[in-house]
N, C-alpha and C positions, 0 to 999 in steps of 0.2 A: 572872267569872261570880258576880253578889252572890247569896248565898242570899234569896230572900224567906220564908221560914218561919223558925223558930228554929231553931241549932244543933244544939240536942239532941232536935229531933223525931224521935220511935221510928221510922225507915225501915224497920227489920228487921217493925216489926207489919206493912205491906204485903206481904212475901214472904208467895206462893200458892201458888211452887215455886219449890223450892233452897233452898239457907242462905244467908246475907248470911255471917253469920261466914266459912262455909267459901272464902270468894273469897279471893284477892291481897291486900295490904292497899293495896294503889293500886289494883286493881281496884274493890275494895270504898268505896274514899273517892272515887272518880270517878262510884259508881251511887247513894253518897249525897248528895252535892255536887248532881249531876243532881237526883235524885228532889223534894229540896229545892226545887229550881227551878221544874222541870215540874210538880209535886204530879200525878202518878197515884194513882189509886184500890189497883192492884194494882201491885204488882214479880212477875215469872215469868221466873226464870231456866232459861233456855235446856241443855237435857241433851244435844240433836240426835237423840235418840231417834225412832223409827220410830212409837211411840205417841204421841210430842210432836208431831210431824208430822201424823198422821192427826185429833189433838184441834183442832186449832188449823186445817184446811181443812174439817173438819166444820162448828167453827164459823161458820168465813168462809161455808159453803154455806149455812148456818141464814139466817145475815143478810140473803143474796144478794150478798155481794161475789163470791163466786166459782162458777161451773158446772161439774159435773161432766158430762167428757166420753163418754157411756158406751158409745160406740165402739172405747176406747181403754181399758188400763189405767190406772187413777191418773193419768188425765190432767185438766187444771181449765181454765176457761177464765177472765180479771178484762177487764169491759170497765171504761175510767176513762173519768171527768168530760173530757168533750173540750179541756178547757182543760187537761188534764195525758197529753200524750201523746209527750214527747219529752225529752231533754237539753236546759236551759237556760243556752245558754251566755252571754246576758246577763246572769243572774244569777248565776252562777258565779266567784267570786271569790276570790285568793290576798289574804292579811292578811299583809304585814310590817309593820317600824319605815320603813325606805324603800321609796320606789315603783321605783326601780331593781333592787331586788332581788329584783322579782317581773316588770316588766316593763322592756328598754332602752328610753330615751325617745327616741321619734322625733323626724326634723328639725322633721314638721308631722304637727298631726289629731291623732285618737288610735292607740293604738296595738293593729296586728291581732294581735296575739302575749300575748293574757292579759288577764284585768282584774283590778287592783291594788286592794285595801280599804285605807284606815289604821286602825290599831289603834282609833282613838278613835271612828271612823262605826261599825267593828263591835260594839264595845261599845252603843254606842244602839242598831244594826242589834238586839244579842241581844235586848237590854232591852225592844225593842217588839214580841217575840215570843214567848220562851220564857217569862218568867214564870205559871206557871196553864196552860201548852198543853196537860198531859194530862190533866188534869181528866177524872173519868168512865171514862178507858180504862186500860188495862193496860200499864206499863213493860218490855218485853221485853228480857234482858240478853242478846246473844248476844256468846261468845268464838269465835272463828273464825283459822283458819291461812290464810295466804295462802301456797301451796307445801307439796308435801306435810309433813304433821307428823313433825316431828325435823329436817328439811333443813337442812342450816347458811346456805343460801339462803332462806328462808323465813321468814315475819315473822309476830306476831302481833296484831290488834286484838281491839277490844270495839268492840259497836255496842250504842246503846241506840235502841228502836225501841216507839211506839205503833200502829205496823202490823204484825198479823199475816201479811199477803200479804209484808212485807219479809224476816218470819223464814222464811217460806216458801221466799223465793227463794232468800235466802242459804243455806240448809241445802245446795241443789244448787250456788249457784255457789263457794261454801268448805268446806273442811273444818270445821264447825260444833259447838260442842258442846263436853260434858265434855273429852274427849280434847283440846282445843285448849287447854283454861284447866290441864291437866295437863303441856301443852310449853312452857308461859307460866312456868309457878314463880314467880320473886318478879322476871322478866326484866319488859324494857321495853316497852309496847305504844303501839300508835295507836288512840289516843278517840276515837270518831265516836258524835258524839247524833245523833238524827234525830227530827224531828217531823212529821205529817199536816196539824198547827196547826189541829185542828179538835176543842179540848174539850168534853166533855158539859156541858150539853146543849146540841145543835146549833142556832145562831142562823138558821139557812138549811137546808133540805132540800138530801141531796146528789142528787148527779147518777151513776145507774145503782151507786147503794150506795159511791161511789167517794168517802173522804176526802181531799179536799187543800184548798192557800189559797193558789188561784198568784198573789192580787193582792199577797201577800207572803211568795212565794219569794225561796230563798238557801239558796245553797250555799258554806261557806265552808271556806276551808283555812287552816289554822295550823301550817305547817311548824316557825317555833320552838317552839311549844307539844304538837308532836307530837298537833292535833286536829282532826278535820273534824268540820262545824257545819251542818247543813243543815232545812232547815223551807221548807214550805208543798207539796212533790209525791211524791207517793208513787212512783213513776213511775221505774223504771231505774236508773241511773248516778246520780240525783237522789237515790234512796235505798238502796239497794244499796251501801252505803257502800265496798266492800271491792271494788267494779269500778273504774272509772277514778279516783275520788276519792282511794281508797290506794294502787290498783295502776300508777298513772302518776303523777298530782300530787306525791301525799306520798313514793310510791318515787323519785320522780326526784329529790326533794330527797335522801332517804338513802342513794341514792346517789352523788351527787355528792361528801356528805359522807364515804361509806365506799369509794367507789372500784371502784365496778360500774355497771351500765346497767342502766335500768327502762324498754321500750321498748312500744312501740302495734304488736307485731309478732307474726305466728303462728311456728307452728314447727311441721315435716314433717322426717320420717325419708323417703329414699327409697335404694332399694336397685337395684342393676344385674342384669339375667338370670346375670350370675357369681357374685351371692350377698355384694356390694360395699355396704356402707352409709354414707351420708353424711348430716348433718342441716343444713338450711337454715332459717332465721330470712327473714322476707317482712316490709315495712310496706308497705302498700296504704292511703290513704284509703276513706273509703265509698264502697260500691256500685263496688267495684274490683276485686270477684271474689275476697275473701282469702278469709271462710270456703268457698267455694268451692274456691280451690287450697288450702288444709288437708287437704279431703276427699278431694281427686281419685283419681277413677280412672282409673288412666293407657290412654290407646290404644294406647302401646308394647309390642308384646309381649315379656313375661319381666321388664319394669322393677314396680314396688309401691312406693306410695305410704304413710307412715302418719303419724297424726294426733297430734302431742304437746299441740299448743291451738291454736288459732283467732284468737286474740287479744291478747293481751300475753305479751311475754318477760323476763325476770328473767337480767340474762347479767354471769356474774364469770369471771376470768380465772384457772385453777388454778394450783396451784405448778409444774407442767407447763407453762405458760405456755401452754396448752388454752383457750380459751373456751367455757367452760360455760353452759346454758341450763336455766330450769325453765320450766314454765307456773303461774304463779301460781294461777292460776281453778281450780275441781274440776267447771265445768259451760259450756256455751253456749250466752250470750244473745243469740240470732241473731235476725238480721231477716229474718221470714217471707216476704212480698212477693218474686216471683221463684225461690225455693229450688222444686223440682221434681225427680222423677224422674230428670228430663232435666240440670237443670245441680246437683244435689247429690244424687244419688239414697242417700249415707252420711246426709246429714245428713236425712232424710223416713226412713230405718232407725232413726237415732236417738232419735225425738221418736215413737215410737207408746207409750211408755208414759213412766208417772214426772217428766212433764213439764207445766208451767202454761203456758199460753198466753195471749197477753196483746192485746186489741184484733181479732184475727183474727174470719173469719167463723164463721157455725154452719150446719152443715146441721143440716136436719129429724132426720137418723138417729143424730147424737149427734157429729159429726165436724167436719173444721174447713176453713176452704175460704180463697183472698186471691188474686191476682191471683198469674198465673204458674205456679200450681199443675200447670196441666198433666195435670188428673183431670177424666174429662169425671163429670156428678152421675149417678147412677142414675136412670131413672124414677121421676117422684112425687116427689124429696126436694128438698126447697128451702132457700134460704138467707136465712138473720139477719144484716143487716149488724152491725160496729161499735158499729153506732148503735144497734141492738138492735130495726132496723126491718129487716119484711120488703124482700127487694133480689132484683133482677132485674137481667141484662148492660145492657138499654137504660135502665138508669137514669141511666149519666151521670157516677155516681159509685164511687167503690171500696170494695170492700165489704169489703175491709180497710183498715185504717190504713195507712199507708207505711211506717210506723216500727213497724208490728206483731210484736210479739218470740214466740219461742220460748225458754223458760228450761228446758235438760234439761241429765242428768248427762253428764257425756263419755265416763263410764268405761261408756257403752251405743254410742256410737261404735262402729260392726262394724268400723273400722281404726284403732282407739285403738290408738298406738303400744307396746310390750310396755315401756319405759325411759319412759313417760310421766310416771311418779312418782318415778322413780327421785333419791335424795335429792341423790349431784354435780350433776345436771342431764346432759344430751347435748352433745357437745361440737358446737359451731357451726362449719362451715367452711365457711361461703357466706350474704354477706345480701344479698336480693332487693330493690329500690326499686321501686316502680310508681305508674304514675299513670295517668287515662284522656286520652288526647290524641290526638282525632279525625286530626290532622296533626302533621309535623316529624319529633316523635321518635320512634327504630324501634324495629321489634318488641323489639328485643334490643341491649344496647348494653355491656357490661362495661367498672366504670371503675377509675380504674386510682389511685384516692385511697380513704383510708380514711372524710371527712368528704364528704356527697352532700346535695341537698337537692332533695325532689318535688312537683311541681306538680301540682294537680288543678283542672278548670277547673269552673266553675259557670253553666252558664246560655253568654253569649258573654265571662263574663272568669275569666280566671285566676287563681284561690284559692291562693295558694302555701301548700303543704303541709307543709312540712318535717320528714321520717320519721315522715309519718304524724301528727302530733302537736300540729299548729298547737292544736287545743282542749285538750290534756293538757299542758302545759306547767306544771312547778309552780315553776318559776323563769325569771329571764332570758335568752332564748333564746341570745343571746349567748355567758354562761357556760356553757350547754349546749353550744354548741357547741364553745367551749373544753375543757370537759370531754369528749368524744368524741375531739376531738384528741389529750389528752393521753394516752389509752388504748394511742397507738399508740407511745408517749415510754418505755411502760416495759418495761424489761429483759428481753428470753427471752421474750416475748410471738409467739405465734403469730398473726397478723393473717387473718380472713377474707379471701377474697375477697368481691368488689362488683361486685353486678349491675345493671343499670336495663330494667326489661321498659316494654312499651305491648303489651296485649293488643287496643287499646280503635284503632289504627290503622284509618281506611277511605279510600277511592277518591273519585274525583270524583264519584260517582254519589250518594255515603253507603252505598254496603255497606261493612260490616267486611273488614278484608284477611285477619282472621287468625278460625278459627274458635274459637278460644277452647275451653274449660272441659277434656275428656281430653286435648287434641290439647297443650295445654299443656306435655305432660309433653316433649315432644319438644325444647320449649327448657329444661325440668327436667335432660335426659338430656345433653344437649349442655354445658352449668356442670358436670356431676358429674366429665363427663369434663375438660373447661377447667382446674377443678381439680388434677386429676390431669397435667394438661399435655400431655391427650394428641389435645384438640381444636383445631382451627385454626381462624385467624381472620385476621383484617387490620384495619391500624389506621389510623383517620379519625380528622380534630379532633377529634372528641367521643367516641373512645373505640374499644375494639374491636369490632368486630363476626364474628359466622361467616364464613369465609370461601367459597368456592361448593363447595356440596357437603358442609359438615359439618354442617349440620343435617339431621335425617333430618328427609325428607318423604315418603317409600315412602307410598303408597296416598292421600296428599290429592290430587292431582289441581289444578287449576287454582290455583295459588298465585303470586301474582306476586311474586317474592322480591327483583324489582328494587325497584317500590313499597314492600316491607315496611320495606326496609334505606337506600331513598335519603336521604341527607343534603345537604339544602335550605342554600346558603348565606344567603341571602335571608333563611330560617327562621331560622335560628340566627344571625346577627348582631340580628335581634329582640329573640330569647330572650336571648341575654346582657345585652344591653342592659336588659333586663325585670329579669333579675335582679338585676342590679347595683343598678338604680335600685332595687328592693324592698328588697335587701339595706342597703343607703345608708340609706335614709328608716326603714324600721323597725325596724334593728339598732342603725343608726348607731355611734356610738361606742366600742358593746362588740363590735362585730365583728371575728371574730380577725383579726389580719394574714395568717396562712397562707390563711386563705380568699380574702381581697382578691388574693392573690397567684396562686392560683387561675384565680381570674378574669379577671383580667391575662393569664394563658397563654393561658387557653382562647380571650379575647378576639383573640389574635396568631392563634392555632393558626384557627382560623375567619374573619378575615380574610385566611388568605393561601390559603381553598379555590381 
C-alpha cells in the first residue's frame, strides 16, 4: 500500500473526533498509512456513543441518504443505487502467494469454491482505486469486537469507512466503539478499509443519494496480512466489514491456524417441558428457513426455543473437552421478503425500533411493507416501492428488493437467549445440516460421521453447498475439510451429534409434505431426546431415521410419514454419483482420503438397497 502524499503529512490536523495519539500504535499507523492514501478531508473516530449515533443518521437524513421511519422508534429506512443491492460474489476475492491455498485446482473449468487474486493483480487492483478515493468526505475509524468484549473467543478489528450508513450498521451488528479499542490494548487486530469510491466532488449524479462504483468493486481478503480491502458498494457484507468478510473468510483462516471452527451457522438454546436445556448449532444455505428456526416458536407444548444468533458460529473445544459456541454478531441482518407474523413473528418483535432498513417498501403512514409481510394496509395508505416510485400489487413487480435487509440489535429479540453473551460461549451438542430438496432426501436423517456436506439446488441444478459456506470460504475447501476432520483426532473431545433435516420435501402434486416453520420443533424435540439416547430410530444407507412412532405428530393430522422418510434407491445412487463427481472435479487432489472413503461406503451401503 504505497503512500501517495508525503510521509510526514500532519494526519492528526484531520482528526474532528478522537485523538490519533490516543489510539494503539498499529492502530494508529494503519489509520495513517490509510489516510495517506485515501486523502479524506476529515478523520472521526468512532466513540459508539448514542450521541455519535443520532449525529451522524441526522446527517445521513439532512442529505437524504436515509428516512426516517416515523411509525416506528429510531427506525431509518437507505434505499441504494440499484446497481448495489447485493453480495458480490464475483468480485469477492481471497489474495495469496499461491492459487492453491485459496482455492484446490480442479480437473477442468474454473473453480466453484472461491476466487483466488495474486498478490501482484491486487496491488494494481489497489493502485487503480484507492489512491484520492476519499477526497471531500470524512474517514471513519471504527474499533469493534467480534464476540462479546473480554471473550477469550472473541476477536478484534478496525474498519476504516467513508460511509456513514456503514458506521451506522456496524454500531448494531458489533460491539463498536471506545470499549472495543479498550479490549484491543496493544493485542493483534483485523484491518478492513472500505471505500464508496466515490470522491468529492462527484463526476456523476448519484442514484437515490446512494454512493457506490460497482463498475469497480472488490472485495478482497488478505489472510496473511490479516487485511480486508474492499471499494466501489456500500451495500451489506460488501461493506460491513466485520459480517462475513471477518466473521467467516478471515475467521476461518484463524481458525484453522488456531484450532477452532468459524462456521455460517445459527445457534438455539431449546429446553424440554422438564426444564432440560440443550444448545444446537444449524447451517442452512439461503432462503432455508435458518433465521426462521433461530426464532421459532415451538408448537410443542411445554418445549421453548431461544435465540443465541442467526447466523454465524465461533465454536472451540474446552479443556472439558465441551464444544463451546459464541455468536460473533451483536445484531441481525435479515432478509426482509417473506419474514411475517406468520413464519417469524420474533423477528417483526424485534425490528419495530432501533433498526435501519435497507431497500424495503414505505407506506404512506411512515412504516414499511415487501412481499410476504402478511399485514393487509389500512385504508388510504399506500405504498413507495424500492424504486422510490409509487407501487401497486398489479404492477408486476416487487415492491421490495429480494435481498432487502433488516439491520436491528439482537439483544431486542423477545427470545434472546439469557447465555447469549455469555463469554465461554454455550456448549454445542447437536449440529443441524439443511438444504432445500423438493425430492430424495427426508424430512430427518441423523448421520453418523462427524465431516457432512449440503446441497442446495437453484433453479433445476444443484448448487452444492457445503456447511453452508460454499461463498465464505476463506481457504482451500479441501483443507477445510481436513481441518473439520482433524477436530474429531483430538484427545477428550466431546463430538456433537449430526443431523441432516429437509424441511423443503413435497408430493407429486408439489405441495410441501412437511409444514414447516413451529411444527419444526417436533423434529427439534425428537434430536434433543436422540441425544440423550432416549429416542428411536432405525437405520437405512444413508443414515438413521425415527423410527414409527417417535416423532410426535399429535394434532398435525394428514402427514404422510411414509413419503416424508422414503428412501429412493434410484435417488440416491444419483446423488452419490453427483457427489463424487463434484467432489472429484472441484476438490480434486486436496480431498481428504477419509471422505473418499466415505463415499466408497455409502456408495456399497446404497447399492445393495
Amino acid at each position: 500500500m504505497a503512500p501517495q502524499v508525503p510521509n510526514n503529512a500532519d494526519v492528526s490536523a484531520k482528526v474532528v473526533q478522537g485523538k490519533l495519539d490516543r489510539l494503539p500504535q498499529a492502530v494508529r499507523e494503519f489509520v495513517e498509512r490509510s489516510a495517506r492514501v485515501c486523502q479524506p478531508d476529515r478523520i472521526h473516530i468512532c466513540d459508539g456513543s448514542e450521541r455519535e449515533n443520532q449525529q451522524l443518521l441526522g446527517q445521513m437524513e439532512e442529505q437524504g441518504a436515509v428516512r426516517r421511519l416515523r411509525k416506528y422508534d429510531n427506525c431509518w429506512l437507505a434505499l441504494t443505487d440499484p446497481r448495489d443491492v447485493a453480495r458480490v460474489e464475483s468480485k469477492t476475492v481471497i489474495v495469496t502467494k499461491e492459487q492453491r491455498d485459496t482455492v484446490p485446482i480442479p480437473r477442468a473449468g474454473p473453480s466453484q469454491l472461491g476466487c483466488w487474486m495474486s498478490e501482484a493483480d491486487f496491488e494494481k487492483a489497489f493502485d487503480a482505486r484507492f489512491p484520492g478515493c476519499m477526497k471531500g468526505r470524512t474517514m471513519y475509524v471504527i474499533p469493534f469486537s467480534m464476540g462479546p468484549l473480554g471473550s477469550p473467543l472473541s476477536k478484534i478489528g478496525v474498519e476504516l469507512t467513508d460511509s456513514p450508513y456503514v458506521v451506522a450498521s456496524m454500531r448494531i451488528m458489533t460491539r463498536m466503539g471506545t470499549p472495543a479499542l479498550e479490549a484491543l490494548g496493544s493485542g493483534d487486530f483485523v484491518k478492513c478499509l472500505h471505500s464508496v469510491g466515490c470522491p468529492l466532488p462527484l463526476k456523476k449524479p448519484l442514484v437515490n443519494n446512494w454512493a457506490c462504483n460497482p463498475e469497480l468493486t472488490l472485495i478482497a481478503h488478505l489472510p496473511d496480512r490479516r487485511e480486508v480491502i474492499s471499494f466501489g458498494s456500500g451495500y451489506g457484507g460488501n461493506s460491513l466489514l466485520g459480517k462475513k468478510c471477518f466473521a467467516l473468510r478471515m475467521a476461518g483462516r484463524l481458525a484453522q491456524e488456531e484450532g477452532w471452527l468459524a462456521e455460517h451457522m445459527l445457534i438455539l438454546g431449546i429446553t424440554n417441558p422438564q426444564g432440560r436445556k440443550k444448545y444446537l448449532a444449524a447451517a442452512f444455505p439461503s432462503a432455508c428457513g435458518k433465521t426462521n428456526l433461530a426464532m421459532m416458536n415451538p408448537t410443542l407444548p411445554g418445549w421453548k426455543v431461544e435465540c443465541v444468533g442467526d447466523d454465524i458460529a465461533w465454536m472451540k473445544f474446552d479443556q472439558q473437552g465441551n464444544l463451546r459456541a459464541i455468536n460473533p454478531e451483536n445484531g441481525f441482518f435479515g432478509v426482509a421478503p417473506g419474514t411475517s407474523v406468520k413464519t417469524n413473528p420474533n423477528a417483526i418483535r424485534t425490528i419495530q425500533k432501533n433498526t435501519i432498513f435497507t431497500n424495503v417498501a414505505e407506506t404512506s403512514d411512515g412504516g414499511v411493507y415487501w412481499e410476504g409481510i402478511d399485514q393487509p394496509l389500512a385504508s388510504g395508505v399506500t405504498v413507495t416501492s424500492w424504486k422510490n416510485k409509487e407501487w401497486c400489487a398489479e404492477d408486476g413487480e416487487p415492491c421490495a428488493h429480494p435481498n432487502s435487509r433488516f439491520c436491528t440489535p439482537a439483544r431486542q429479540c423477545p427470545i434472546i437467549d439469557p447465555a447469549w453473551e455469555s463469554p465461554e460461549g454455550v456448549p454445542i451438542e447437536g449440529i443441524i445440516f439443511g438444504g432445500r430438496r423438493p425430492a430424495g432426501a427426508p424430512l430427518l436423517c441423523p448421520g453418523g460421521r462427524w465431516a457432512h456436506r449440503t446441497p442446495v439446488p437453484t433453479g433445476k441444478t444443484i448448487m452444492h453447498d457445503p456447511f453452508a459456506m460454499r461463498p465464505f470460504f476463506g481457504y482451500n475447501f479441501g483443507k477445510y475439510l481436513a481441518h473439520w476432520l482433524s477436530m474429531a483426532r483430538r484427545p477428550g473431545v466431546k463430538l456433537p451429534r449430526i443431523f441432516h433435516v429437509n424441511w423443503f420435501r413435497k408430493d407429486r402434486s408439489g405441495k410441501f409434505l412437511w409444514p414447516g416453520f413451529g411444527e419444526n420443533s417436533r423434529v427439534l424435540a425428537w434430536m434433543f431426546d436422540r441425544i440423550d439416547g432416549a429416542a428411536g430410530a432405525r437405520l437405512t444407507p444413508v443414515g438413521y431415521v425415527p423410527e414409527e412412532g417417535a416423532l410426535n405428530l399429535v394434532g398435525l393430522g394428514g402427514i404422510d410419514v411414509g413419503a416424508l422418510f422414503h428412501i429412493s434407491k434410484e435417488f440416491w445412487e444419483e446423488e452419490v454419483a453427483d457427489i463424487q463427481k463434484y467432489l472429484e472435479e472441484q476438490v480434486n487432489a486436496d480431498l481428504p482420503g477419509e471422505i473418499r472413503q466415505e463415499l466408497l461406503a455409502l456408495k456399497q451401503r446404497v447399492g445393495q438397497m
